[in-house]
KEKE-3310 file (N, C-alpha, C; in steps of 0.2 Angstrom, whole numbers, plus 5000, padded with zeros to 4 digits):
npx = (4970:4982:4987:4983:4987:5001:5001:4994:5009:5015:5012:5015:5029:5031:5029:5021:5015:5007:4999:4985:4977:4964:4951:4955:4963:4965:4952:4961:4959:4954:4962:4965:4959:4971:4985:4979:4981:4993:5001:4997:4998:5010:5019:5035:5038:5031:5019:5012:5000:4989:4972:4963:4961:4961:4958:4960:4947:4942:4949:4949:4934:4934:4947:4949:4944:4952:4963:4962:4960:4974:4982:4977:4978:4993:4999:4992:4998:5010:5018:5014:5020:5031:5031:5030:5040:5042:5053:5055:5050:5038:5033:5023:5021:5014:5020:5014:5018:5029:5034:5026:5031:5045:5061:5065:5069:5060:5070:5073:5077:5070:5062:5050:5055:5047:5029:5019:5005:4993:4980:4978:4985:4981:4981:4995:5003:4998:5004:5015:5019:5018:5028:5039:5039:5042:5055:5057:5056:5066:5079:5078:5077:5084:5077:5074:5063:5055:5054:5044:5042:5029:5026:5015:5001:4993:4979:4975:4958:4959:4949:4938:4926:4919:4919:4930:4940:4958:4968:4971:4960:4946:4950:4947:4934:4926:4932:4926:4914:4909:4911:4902:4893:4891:4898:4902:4911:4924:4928:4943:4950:4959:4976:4981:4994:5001:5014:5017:5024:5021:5016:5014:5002:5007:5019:5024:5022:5030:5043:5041:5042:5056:5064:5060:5066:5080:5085:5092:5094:5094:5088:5069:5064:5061:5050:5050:5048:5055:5052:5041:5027:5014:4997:4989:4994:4994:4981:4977:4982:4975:4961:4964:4964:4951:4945:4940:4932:4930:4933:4944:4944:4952:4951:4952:4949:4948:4958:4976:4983:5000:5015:5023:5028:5039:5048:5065:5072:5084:5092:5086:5085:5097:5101:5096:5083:5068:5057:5043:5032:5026:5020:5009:5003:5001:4987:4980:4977:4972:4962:4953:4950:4943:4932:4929:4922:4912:4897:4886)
npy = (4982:4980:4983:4975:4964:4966:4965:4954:4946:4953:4948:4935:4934:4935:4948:4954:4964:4974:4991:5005:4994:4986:4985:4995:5006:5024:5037:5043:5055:5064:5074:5079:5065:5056:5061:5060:5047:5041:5046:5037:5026:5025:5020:5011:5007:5012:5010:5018:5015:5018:5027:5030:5023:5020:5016:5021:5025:5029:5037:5048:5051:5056:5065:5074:5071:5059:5066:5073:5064:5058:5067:5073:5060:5059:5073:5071:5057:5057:5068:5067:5055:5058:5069:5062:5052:5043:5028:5024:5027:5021:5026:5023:5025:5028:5020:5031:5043:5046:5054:5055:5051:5046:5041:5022:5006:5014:5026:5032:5045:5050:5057:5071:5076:5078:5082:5074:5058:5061:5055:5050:5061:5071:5063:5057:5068:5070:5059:5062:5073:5068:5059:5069:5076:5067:5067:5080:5080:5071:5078:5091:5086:5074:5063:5043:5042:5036:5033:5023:5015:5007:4993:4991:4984:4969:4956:4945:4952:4963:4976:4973:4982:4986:5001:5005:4998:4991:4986:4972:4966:4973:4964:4951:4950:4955:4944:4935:4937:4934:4922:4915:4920:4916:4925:4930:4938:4945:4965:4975:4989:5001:4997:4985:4987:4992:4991:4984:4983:4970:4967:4954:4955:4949:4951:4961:4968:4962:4965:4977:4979:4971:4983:4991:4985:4985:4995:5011:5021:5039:5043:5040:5021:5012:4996:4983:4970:4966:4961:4963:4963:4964:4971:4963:4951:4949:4949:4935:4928:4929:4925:4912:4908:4910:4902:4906:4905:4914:4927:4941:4958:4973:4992:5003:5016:5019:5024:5021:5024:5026:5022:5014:5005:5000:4997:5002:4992:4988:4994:4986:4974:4971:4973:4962:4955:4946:4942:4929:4926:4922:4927:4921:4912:4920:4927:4917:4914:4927:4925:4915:4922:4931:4923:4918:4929:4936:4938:4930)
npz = (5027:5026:5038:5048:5042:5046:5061:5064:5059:5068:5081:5078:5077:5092:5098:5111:5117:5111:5106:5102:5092:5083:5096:5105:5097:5094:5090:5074:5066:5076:5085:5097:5103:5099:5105:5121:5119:5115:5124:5136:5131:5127:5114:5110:5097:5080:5070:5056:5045:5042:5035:5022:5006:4987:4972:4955:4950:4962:4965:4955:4960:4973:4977:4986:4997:5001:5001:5014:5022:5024:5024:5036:5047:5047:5053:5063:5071:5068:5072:5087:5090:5091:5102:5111:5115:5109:5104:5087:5072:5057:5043:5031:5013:4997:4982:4971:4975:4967:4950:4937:4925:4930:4928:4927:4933:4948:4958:4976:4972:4965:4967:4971:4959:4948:4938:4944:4943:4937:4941:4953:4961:4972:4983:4983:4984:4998:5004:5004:5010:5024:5023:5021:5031:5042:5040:5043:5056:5060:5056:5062:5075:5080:5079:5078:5063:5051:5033:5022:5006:4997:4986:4976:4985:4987:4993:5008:5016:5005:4996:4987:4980:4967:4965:4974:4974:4970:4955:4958:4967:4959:4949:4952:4960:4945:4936:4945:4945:4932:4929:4937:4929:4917:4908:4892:4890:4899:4903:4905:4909:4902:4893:4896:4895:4906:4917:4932:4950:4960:4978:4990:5004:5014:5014:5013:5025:5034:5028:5032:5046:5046:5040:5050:5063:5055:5048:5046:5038:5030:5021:5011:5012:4997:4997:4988:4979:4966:4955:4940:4932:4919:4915:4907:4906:4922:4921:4915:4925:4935:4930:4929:4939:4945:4936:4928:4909:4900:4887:4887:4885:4884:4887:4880:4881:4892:4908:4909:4919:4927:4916:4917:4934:4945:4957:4963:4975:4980:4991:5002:4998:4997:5010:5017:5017:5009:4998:5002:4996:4980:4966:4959:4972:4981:4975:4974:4987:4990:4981:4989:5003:4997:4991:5006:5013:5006:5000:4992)
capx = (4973:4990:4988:4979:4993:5008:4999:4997:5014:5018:5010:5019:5037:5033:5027:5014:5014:5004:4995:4983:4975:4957:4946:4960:4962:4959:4951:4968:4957:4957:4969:4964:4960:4978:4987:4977:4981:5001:5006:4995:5001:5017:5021:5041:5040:5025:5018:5008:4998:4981:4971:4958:4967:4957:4958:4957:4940:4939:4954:4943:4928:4935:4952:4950:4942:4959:4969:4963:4962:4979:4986:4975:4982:5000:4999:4991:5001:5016:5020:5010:5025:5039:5030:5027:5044:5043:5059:5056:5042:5040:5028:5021:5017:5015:5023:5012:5024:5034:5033:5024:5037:5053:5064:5064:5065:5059:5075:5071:5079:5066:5056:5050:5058:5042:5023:5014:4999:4988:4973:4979:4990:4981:4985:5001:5005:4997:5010:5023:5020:5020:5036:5044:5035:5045:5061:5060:5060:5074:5084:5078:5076:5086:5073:5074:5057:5059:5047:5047:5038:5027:5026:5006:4999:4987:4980:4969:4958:4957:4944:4935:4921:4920:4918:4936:4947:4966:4968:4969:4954:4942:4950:4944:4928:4924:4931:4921:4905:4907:4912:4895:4886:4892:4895:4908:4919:4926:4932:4948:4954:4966:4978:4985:5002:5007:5018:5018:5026:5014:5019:5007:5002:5012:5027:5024:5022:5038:5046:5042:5045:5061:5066:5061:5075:5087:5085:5093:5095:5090:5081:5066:5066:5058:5047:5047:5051:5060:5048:5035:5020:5009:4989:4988:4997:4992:4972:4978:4984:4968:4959:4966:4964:4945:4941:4933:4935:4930:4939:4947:4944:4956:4947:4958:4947:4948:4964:4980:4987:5008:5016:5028:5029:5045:5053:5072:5073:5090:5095:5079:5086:5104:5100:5095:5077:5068:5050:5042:5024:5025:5012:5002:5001:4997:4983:4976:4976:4967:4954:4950:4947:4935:4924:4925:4919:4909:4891:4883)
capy = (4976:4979:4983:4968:4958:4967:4964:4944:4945:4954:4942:4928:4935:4936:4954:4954:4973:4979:4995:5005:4988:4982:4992:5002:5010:5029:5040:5044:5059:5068:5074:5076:5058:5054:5065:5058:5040:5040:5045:5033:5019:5025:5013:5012:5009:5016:5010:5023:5013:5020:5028:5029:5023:5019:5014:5024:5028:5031:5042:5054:5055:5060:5067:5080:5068:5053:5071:5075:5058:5054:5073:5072:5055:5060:5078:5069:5052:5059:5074:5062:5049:5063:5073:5058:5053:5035:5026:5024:5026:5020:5027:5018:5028:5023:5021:5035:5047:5045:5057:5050:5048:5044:5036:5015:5007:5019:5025:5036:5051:5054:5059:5078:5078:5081:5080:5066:5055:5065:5055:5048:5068:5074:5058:5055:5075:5070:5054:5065:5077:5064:5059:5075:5078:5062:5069:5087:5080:5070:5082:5093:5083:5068:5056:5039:5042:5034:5032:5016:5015:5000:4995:4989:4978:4964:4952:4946:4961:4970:4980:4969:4982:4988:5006:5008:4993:4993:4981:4964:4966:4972:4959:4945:4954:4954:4936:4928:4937:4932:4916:4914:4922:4913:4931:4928:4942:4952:4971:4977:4994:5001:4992:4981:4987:4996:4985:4985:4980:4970:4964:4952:4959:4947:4951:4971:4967:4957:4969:4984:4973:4970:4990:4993:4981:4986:5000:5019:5029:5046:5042:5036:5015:5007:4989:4979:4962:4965:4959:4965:4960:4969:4970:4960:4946:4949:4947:4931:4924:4928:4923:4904:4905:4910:4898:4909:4904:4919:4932:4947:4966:4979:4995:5007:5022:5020:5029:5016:5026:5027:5016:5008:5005:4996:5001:5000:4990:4985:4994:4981:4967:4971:4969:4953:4954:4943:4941:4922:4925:4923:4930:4915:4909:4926:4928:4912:4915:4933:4923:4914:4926:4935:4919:4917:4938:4938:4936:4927)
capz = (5024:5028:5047:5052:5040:5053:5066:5063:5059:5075:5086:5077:5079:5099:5099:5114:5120:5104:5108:5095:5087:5088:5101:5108:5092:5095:5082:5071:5063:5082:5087:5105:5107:5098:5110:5126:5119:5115:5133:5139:5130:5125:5109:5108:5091:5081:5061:5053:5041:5044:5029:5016:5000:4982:4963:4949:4951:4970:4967:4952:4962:4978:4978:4992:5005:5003:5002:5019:5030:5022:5030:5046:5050:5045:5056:5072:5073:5069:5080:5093:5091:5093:5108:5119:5116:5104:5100:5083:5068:5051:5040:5026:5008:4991:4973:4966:4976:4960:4947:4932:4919:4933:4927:4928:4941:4954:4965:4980:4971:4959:4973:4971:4953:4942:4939:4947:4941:4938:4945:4961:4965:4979:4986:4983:4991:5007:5007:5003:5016:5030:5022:5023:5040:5047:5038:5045:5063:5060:5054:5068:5081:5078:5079:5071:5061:5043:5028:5017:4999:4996:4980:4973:4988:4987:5000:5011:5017:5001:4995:4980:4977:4960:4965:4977:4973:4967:4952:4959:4969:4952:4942:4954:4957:4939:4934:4947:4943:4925:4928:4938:4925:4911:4904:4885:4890:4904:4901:4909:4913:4899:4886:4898:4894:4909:4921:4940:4954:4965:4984:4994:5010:5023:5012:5013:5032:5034:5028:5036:5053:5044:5041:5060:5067:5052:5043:5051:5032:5033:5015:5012:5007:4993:4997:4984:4977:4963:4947:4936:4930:4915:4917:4903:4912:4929:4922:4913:4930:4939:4927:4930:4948:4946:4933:4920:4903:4893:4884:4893:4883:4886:4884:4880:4884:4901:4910:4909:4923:4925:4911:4921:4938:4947:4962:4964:4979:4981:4998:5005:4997:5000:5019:5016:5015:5003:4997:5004:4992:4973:4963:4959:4977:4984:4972:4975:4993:4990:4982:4994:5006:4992:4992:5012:5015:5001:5002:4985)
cpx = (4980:4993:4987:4985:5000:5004:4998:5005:5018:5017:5013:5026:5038:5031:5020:5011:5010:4998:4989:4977:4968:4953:4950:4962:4958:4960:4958:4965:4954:4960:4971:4964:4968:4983:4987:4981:4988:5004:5003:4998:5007:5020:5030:5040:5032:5024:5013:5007:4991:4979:4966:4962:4960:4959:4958:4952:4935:4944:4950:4940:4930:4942:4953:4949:4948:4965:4969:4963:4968:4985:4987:4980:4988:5001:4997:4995:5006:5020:5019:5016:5029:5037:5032:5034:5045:5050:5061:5049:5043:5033:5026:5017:5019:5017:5023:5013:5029:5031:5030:5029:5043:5055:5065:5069:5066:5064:5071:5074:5075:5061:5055:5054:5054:5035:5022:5010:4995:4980:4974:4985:4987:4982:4992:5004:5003:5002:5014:5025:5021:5026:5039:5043:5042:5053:5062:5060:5066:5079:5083:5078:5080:5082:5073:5066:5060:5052:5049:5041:5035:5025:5017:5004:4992:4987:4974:4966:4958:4951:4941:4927:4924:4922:4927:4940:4951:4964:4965:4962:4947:4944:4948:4939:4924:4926:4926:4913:4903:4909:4905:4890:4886:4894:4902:4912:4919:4929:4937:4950:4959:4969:4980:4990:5007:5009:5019:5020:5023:5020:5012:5008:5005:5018:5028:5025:5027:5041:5048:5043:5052:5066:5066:5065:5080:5090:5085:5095:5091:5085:5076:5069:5062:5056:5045:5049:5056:5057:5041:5030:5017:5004:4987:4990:4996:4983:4973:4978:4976:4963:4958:4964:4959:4943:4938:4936:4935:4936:4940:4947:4943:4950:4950:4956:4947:4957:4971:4984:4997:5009:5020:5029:5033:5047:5060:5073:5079:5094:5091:5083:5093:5107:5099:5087:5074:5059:5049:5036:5027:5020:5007:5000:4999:4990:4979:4975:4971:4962:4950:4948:4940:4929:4923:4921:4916:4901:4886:4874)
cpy = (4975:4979:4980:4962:4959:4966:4957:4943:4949:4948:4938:4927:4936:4943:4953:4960:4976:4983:4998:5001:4988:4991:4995:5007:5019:5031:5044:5052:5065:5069:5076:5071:5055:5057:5064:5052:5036:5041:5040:5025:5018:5018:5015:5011:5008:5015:5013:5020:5014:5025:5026:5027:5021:5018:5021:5028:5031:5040:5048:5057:5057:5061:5071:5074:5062:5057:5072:5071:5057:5061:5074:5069:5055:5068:5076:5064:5054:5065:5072:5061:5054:5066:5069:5053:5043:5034:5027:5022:5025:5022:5025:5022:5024:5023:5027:5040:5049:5049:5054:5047:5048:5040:5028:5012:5012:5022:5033:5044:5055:5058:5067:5081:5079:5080:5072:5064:5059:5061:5052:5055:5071:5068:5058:5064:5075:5064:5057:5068:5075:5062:5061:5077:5072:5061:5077:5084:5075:5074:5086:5092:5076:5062:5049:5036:5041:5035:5026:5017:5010:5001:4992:4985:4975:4960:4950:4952:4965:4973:4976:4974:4985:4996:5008:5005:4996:4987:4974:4966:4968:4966:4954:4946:4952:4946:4932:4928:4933:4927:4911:4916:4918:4916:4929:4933:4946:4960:4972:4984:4996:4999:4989:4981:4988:4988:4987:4980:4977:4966:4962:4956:4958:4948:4957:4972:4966:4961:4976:4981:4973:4977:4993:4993:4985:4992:5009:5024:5034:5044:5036:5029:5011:4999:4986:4971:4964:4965:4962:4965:4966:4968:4966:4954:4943:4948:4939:4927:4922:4925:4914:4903:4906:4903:4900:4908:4910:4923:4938:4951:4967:4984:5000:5014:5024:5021:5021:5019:5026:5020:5011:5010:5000:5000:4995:4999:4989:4986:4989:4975:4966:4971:4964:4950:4952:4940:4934:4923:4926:4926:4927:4912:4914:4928:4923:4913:4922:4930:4919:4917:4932:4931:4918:4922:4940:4936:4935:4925)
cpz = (5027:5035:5050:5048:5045:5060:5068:5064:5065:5079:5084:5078:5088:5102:5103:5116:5114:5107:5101:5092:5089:5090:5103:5103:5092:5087:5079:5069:5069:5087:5094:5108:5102:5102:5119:5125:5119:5123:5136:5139:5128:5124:5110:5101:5087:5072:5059:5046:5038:5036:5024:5010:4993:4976:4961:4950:4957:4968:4962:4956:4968:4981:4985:4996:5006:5003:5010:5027:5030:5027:5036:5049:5050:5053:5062:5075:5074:5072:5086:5097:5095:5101:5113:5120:5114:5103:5094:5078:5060:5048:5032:5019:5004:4985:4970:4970:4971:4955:4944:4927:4923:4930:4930:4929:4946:4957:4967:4979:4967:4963:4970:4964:4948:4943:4939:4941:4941:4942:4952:4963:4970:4985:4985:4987:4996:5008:5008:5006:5022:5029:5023:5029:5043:5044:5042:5053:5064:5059:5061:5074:5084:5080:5074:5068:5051:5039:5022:5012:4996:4989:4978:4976:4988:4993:5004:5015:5012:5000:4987:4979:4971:4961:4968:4977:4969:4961:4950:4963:4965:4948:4946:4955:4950:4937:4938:4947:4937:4924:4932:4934:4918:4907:4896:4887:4898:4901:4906:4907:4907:4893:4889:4898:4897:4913:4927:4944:4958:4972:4991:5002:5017:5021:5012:5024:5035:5034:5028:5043:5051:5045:5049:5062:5065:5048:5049:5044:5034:5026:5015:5009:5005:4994:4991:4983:4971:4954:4945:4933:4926:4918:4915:4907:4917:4927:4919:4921:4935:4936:4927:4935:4947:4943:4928:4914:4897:4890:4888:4885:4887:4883:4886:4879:4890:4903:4911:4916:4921:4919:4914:4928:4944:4952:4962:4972:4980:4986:5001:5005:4998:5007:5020:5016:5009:5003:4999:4998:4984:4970:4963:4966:4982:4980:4972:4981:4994:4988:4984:4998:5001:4993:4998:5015:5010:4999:4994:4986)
residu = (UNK:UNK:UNK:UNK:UNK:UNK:UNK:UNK:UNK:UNK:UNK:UNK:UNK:UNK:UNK:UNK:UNK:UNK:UNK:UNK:UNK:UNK:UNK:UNK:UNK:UNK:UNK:UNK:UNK:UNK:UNK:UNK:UNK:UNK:UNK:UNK:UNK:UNK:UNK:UNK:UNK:UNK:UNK:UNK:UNK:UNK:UNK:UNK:UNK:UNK:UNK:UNK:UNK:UNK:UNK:UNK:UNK:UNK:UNK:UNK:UNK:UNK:UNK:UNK:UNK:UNK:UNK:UNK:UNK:UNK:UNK:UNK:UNK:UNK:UNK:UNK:UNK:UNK:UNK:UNK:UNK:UNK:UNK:UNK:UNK:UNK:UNK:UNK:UNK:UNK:UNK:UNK:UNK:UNK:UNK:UNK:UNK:UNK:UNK:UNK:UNK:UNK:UNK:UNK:UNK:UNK:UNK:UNK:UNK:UNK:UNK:UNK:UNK:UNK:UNK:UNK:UNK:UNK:UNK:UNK:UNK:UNK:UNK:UNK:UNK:UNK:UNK:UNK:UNK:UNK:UNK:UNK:UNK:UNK:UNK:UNK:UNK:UNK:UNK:UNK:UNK:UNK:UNK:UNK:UNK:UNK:UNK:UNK:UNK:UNK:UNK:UNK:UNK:UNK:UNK:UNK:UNK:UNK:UNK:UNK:UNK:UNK:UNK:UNK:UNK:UNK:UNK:UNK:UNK:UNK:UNK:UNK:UNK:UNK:UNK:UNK:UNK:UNK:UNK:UNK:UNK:UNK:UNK:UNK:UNK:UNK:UNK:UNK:UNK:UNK:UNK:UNK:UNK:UNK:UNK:UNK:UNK:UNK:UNK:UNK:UNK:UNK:UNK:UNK:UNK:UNK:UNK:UNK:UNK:UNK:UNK:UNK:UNK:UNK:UNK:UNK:UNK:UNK:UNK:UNK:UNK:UNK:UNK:UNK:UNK:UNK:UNK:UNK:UNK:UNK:UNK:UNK:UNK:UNK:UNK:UNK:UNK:UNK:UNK:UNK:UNK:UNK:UNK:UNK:UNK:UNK:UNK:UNK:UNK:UNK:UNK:UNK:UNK:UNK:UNK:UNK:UNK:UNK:UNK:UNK:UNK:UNK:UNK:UNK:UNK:UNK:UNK:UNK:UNK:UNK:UNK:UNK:UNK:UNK:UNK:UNK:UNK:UNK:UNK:UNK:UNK:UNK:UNK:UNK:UNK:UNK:UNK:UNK:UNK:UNK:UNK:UNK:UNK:UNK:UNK:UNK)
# end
């Protein structure tokens, strides 16, 4: 979802040389054909978005196998970059890097300062090693290899099955089944109480494009917008863009995950970069893409 959304957005800013994409895409998981592939096409600057990612429920049942695409592809691309002798790389992890009780909102200091999530932690230790990976050749090497921290992304391109979705992608999923079935209730995930950061996916794009050009800290930097949204809330809204009329139950057996989730973005936005997607019209535009890739 997000590499097909920078890549639109490349092509649109005038980027024609895009190597990697489509059918020239080597296998990222060996590391012979990533090796063979970088001198060949020697990218000057190089996004590391690639990856198995999951819900809640992908992340339980298969921890080890989103620990080990997440490491592969962190250990072949990025030493890749540096051998063949790239300008400059950004590497793209995610929020649940963050301890679980960090203090709010997120700053890039809490990093490595307590236990994690427990059900999304072998994930989040594979991000975190690609991030300290593309920190130790910096220091070492002086390479300009950065890491930027996305905060909840939605979009066209997500994942709307039941079994591997993020969120937004289950709660459109289920509104629109049970707004076809006519069913009186939906259930959601939790107490609705936690609160996240969400960032549509040409907004998450933009600006990582934007941190390439601008951005030379040696620390990593947080992608967000800025604002919050509950679950409770955030089902409310989808809820109006589907059309379903029933009642939303919370079921608060099920894992709420972190309770609050905000990133402190203000070195992003203190560059002058500035979200263009609001909630409601990113969320309207992801359901469309639901009803046009979705076979009823």
């Amino acid at each position: 979802m997000a590499g097909a959304a920078l890549v639109r957005l490349l092509r649109a800013q005038g980027y024609a040389m895009l190597v990697g994409v489509g059918n020239e895409e080597p296998d990222l998981l060996d590391a012979i054909a990533d090796d063979r592939f970088v001198p060949s096409a020697r990218p000057e600057l190089v996004f590391v978005f690639a990856g198995k990612k999951a819900g809640i429920p992908g992340n339980n049942r298969y921890p080890a196998d989103l620990m080990i695409d997440s490491l592969t592809i962190a250990t072949h691309v990025i030493p890749a970059a540096w051998r063949h002798g790239s300008t400059k790389l950004l590497y793209l992890a995610s929020s649940c890097t963050y301890p679980k009780l960090a203090a709010q909102p997120l700053q890039t200091r809490s990093l490595w300062t307590g236990a994690l999530e427990p059900t999304s932690a072998a994930y989040a230790v594979a991000k975190l090693a690609g991030m300290k990976l593309c920190d130790a050749l910096r220091r070492q090497h002086g390479v300009r290899f950065l890491s930027a921290i996305a905060a909840d992304v939605y979009g066209p391109g997500d994942d709307f099955s039941l079994e591997d979705s993020h969120v937004v992608g289950a709660l459109i999923r289920r509104m629109d089944a049970a707004r076809r079935d006519e069913a009186p209730f939906v259930e959601v995930w939790g107490t609705g109480l936690p609160r996240r950061e969400f960032i549509y996916v040409d907004d998450l794009a933009d600006a990582c494009i934007f941190c390439m050009r601008r951005y030379e800290g040696p620390d990593p930097i947080n992608l967000g917008t800025g604002a919050q949204t509950s679950i409770a809330e955030l089902a409310d809204v989808v809820r109006d863009i589907v059309g379903y009329g029933g009642e939303l139950r919370f079921n608060a057996s099920r894992s709420d995950g972190m309770p609050f989730k905000g990133l402190d973005s203000g070195r992003l936005l203190e560059m002058g970069w500035r979200p263009k997607w609001t909630l409601e019209a990113g969320l309207q535009q992801t359901y469309r893409d639901f009803l046009a890739r979705t076979p009823f």
